[in-house]
Backbone bond lengths (Angstrom), bond angles and torsions (degrees), N, CA, C in turn:
res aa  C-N    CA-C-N  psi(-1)  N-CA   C-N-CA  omega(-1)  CA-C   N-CA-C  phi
1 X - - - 1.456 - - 1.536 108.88 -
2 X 1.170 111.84 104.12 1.786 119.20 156.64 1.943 121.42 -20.54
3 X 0.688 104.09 141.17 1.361 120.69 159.09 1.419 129.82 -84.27
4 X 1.302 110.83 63.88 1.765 104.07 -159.89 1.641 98.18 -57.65
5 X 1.352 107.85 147.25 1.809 117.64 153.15 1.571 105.94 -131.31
6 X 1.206 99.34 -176.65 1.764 129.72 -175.98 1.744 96.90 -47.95
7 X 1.187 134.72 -63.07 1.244 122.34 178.29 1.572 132.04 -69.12
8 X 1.061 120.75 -23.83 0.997 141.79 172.19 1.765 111.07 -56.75
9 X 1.412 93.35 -54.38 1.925 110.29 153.80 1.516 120.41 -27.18
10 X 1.534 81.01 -87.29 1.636 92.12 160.44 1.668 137.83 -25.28
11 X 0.953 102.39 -44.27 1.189 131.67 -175.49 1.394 128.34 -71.19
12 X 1.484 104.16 -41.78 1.080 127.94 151.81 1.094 105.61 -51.82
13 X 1.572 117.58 -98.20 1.344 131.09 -163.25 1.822 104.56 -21.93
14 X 1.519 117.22 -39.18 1.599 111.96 -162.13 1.293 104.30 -80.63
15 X 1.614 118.71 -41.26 1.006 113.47 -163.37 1.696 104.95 -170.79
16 X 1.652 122.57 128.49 1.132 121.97 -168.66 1.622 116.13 -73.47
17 X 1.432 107.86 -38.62 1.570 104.82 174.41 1.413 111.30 -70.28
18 X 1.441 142.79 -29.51 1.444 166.19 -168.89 2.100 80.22 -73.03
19 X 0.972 120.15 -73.22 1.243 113.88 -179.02 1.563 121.70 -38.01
20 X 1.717 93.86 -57.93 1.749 99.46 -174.07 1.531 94.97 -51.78
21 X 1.110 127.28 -58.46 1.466 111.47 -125.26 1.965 90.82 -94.55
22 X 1.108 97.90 8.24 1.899 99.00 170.07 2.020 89.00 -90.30
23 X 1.253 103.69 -70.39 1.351 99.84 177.94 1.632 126.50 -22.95
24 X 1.142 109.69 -44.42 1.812 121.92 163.76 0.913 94.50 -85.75
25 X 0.915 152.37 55.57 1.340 135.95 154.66 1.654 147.37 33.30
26 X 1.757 86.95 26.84 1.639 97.10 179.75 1.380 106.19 -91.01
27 X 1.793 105.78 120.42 1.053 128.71 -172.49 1.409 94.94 -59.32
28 X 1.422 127.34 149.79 1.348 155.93 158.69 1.730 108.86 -82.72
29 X 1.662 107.88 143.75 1.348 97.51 169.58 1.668 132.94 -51.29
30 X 1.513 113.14 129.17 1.322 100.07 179.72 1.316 122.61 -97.93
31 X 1.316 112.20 -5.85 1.305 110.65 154.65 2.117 132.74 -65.47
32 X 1.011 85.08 13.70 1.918 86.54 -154.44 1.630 88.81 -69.65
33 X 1.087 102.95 160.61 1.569 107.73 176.10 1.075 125.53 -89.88
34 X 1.763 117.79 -16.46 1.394 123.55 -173.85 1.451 94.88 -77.35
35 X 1.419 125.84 -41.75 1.693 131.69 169.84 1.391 119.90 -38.06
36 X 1.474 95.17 -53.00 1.563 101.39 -169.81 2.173 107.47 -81.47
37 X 1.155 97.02 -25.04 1.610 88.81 175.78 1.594 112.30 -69.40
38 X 1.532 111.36 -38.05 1.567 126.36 -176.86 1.682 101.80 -56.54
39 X 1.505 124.34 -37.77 1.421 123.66 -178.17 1.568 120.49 -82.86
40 X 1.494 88.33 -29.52 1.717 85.14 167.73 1.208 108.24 -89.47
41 X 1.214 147.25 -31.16 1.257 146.41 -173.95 2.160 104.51 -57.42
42 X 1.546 116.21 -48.24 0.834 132.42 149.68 1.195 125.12 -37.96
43 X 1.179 118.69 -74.21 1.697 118.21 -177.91 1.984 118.52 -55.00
44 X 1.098 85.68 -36.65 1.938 94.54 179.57 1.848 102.50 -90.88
45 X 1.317 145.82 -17.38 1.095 128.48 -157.60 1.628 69.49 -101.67
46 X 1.977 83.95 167.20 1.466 128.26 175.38 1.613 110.19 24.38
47 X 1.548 109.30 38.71 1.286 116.55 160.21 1.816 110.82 -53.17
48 X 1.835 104.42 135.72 1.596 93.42 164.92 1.507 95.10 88.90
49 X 1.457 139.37 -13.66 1.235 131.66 179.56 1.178 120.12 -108.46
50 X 1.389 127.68 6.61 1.272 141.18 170.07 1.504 125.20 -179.72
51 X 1.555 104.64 -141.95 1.478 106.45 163.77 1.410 116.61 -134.27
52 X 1.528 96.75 117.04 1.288 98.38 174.95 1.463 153.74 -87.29
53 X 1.245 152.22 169.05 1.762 139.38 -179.76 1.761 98.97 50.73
54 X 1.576 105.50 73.03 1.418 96.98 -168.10 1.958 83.18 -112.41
55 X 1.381 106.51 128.05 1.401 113.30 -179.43 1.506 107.55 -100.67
56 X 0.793 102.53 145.61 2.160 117.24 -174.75 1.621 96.34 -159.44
57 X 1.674 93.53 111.07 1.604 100.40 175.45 1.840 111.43 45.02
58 X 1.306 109.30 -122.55 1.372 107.10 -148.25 2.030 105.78 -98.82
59 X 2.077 102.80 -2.40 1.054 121.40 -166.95 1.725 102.09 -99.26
60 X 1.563 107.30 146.47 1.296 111.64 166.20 1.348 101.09 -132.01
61 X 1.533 108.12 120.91 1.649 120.88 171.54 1.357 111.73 -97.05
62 X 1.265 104.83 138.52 1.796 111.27 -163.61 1.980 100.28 -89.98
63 X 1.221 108.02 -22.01 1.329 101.66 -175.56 1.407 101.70 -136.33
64 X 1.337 154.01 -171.56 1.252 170.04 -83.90 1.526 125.76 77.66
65 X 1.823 109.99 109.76 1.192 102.90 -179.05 1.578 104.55 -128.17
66 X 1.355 137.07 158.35 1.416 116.72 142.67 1.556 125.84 -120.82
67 X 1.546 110.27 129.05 1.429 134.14 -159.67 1.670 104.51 -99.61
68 X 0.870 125.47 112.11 1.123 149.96 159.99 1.560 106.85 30.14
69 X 1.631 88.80 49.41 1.291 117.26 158.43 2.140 103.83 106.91
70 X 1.323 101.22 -13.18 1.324 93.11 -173.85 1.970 96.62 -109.54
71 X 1.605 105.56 145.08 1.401 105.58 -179.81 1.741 112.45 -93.15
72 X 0.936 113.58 118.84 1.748 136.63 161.44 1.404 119.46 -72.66
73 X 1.667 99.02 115.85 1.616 87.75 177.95 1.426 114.11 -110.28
74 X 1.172 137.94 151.67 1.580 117.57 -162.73 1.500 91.72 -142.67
75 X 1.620 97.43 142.00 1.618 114.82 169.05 1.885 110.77 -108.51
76 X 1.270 95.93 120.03 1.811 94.52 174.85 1.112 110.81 -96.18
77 X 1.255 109.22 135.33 1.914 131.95 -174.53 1.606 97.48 -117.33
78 X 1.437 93.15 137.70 1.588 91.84 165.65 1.734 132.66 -92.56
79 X 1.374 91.91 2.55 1.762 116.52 -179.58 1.661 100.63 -149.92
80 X 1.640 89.42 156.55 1.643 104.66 164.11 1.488 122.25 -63.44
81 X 1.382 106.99 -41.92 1.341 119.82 174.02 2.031 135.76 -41.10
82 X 1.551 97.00 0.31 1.675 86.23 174.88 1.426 93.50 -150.82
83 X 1.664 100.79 29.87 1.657 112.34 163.16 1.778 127.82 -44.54
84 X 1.805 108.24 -37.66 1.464 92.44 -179.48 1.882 106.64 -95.63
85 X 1.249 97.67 6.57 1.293 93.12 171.57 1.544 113.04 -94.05
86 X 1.514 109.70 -43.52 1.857 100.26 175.28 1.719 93.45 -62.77
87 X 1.008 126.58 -21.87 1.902 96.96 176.51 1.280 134.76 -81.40
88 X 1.400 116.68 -28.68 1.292 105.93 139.85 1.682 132.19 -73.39
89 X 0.916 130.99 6.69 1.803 146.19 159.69 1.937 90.14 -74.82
90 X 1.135 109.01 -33.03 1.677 100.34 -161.10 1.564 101.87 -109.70
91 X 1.475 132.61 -9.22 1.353 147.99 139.44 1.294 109.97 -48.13
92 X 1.299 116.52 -69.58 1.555 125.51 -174.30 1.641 103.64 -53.13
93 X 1.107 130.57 -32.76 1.960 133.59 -175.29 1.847 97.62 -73.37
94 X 1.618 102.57 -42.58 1.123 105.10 -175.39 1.547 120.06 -60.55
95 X 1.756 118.34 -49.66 0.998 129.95 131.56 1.687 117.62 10.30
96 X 1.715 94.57 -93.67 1.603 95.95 -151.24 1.689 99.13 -81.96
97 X 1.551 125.11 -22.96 1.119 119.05 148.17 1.449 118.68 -26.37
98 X 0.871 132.82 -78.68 1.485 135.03 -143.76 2.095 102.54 -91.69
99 X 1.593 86.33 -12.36 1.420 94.86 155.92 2.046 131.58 -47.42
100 X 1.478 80.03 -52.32 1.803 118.42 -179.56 1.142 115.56 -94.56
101 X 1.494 126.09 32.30 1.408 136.96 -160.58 1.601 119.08 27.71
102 X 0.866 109.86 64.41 1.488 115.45 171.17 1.802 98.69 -119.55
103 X 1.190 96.22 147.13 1.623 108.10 163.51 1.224 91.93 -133.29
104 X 1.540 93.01 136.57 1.315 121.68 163.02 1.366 129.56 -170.41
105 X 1.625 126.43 150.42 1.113 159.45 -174.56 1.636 115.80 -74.49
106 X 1.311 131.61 105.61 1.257 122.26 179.46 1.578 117.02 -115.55
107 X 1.395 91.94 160.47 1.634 114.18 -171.96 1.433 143.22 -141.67
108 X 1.072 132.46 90.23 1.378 149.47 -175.79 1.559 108.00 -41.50
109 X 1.481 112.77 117.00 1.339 110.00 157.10 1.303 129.71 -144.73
110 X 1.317 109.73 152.40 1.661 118.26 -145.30 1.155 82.05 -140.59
111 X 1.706 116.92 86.43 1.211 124.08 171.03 1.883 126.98 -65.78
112 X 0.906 97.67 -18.93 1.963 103.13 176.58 1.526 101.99 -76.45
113 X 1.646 110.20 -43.17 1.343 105.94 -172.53 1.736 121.53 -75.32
114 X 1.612 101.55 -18.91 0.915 117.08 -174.42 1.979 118.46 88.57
115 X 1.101 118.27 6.52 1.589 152.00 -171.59 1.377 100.37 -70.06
116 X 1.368 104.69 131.04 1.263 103.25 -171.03 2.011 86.60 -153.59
117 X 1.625 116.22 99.67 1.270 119.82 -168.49 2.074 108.56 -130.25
118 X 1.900 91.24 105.06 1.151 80.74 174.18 1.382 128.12 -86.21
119 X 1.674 105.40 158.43 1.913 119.02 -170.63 1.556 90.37 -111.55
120 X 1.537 97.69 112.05 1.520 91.47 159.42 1.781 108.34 -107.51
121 X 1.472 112.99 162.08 1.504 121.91 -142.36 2.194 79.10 -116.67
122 X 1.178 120.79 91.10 1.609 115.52 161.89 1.282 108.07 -96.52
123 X 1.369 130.63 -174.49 1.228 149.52 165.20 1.681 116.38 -44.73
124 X 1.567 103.33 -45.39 1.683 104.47 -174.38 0.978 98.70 -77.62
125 X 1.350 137.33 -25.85 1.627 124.91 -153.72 1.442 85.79 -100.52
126 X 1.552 150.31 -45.17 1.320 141.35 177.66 1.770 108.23 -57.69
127 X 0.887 138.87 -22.56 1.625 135.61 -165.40 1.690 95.32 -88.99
128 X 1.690 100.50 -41.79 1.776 108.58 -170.36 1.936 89.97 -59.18
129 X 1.610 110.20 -61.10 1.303 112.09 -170.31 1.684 128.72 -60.64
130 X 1.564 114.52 -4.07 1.279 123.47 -168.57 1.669 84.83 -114.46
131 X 1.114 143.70 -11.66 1.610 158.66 -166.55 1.747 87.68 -90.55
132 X 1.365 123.20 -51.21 1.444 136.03 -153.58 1.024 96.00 -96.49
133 X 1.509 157.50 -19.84 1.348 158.99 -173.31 1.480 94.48 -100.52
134 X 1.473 144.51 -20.49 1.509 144.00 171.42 1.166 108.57 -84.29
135 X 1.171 125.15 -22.02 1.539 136.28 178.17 1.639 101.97 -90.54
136 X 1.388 103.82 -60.09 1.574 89.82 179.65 1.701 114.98 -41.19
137 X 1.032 119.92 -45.58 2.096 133.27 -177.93 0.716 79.34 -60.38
138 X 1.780 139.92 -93.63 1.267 120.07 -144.47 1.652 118.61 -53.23
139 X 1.321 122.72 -32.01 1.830 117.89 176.11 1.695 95.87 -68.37
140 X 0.828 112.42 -46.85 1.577 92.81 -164.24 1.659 107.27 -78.59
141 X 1.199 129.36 -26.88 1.380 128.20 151.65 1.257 120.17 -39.34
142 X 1.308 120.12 -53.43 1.648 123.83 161.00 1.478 124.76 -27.19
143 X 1.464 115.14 -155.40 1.345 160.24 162.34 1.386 109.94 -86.30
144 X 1.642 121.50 142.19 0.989 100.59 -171.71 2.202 103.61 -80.44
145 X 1.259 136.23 170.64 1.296 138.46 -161.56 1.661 89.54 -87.27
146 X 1.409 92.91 144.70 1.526 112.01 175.23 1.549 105.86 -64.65
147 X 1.136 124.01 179.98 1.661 133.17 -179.01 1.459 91.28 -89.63
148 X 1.759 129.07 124.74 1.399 124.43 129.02 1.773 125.99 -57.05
149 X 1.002 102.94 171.07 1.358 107.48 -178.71 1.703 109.32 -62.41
150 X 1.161 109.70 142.24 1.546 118.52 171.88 1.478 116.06 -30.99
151 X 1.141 120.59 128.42 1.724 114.85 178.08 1.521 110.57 -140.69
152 X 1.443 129.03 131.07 1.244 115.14 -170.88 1.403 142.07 -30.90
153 X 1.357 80.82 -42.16 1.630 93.49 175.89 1.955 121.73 -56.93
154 X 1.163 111.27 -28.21 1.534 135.50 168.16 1.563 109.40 -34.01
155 X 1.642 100.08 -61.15 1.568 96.48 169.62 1.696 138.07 -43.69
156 X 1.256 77.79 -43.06 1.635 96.84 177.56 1.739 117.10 -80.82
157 X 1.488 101.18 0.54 1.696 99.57 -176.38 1.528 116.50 -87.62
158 X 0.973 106.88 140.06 1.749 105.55 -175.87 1.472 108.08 -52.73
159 X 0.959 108.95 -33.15 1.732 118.15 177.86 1.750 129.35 -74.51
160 X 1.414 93.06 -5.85 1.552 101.46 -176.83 1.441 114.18 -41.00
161 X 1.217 121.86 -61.32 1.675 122.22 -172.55 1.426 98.36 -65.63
162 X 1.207 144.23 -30.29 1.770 125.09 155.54 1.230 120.42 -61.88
163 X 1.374 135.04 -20.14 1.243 127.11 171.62 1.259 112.39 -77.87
164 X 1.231 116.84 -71.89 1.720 152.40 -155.41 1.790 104.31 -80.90
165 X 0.979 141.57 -46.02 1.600 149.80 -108.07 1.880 85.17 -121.65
């Protein structure tokens, strides 16, 4: 049995073979540029506003703040574009957060855009996200997923030359 985390989520949500083959652990190019802008974009935003790369068990939270008494956890995206996937990546923290007695409040930010989109964690959205973590096991229990058809987003995946190439 896998260890699902926060990217792995993600991952899902974008793309099911993009998932498997993180799940096995086939490294993705690390040179790609969409990678390397997403880490600098990360490392330089909302410096001074909290704490960041905060690890708990199998989760890494990119931000940690506490607001006037309540703690905010925030995921930085470098585009709008893999928005419903960082929210369940930022559901799932909420999740195992509140697993470990933490409460907390989460928040999407899309620092270029200036986007600032809160995820609140209810009952429907935890059953959908504990529904999506049984699915994730079962794909990676599988075969790895055949190729869908080319989709823009593909270019930009670290994995392109394993799919496409």
């Amino acid at each position: 049995m896998i260890d699902i985390n926060g990217s792995l989520v993600l991952s899902f949500s974008n793309c099911k073979r993009e998932a498997w083959l993180m799940a096995h652990r086939i490294i993705p190019e690390q040179d790609n540029s969409f990678i390397a802008l997403g880490r600098l974009l990360h490392e330089t935003s909302y410096e001074n506003k909290g704490e960041k790369d905060i690890v708990i068990d199998n989760i890494k939270l990119d931000l940690v703040q506490n607001k006037n008494g309540k703690t905010i956890v925030s995921e930085i995206k470098k585009s709008k574009y893999s928005l419903e996937g960082a929210r369940d990546q930022l559901l799932f923290y909420l999740i195992k957060l509140r697993e470990i007695g933490v409460k907390a409040e989460g928040l999407l930010l899309v620092p270029k855009e200036k986007k600032r989109i809160p995820v609140v964690l209810n009952a429907e959205e935890e059953k959908r996200i504990r529904k999506m973590c049984n699915e994730i096991q079962k794909l990676v229990d599988g075969p790895i997923p055949s190729i869908e058809r080319q989709q823009s987003k593909c270019r930009s995946c670290a994995y392109y030359t394993y799919c496409w190439v």
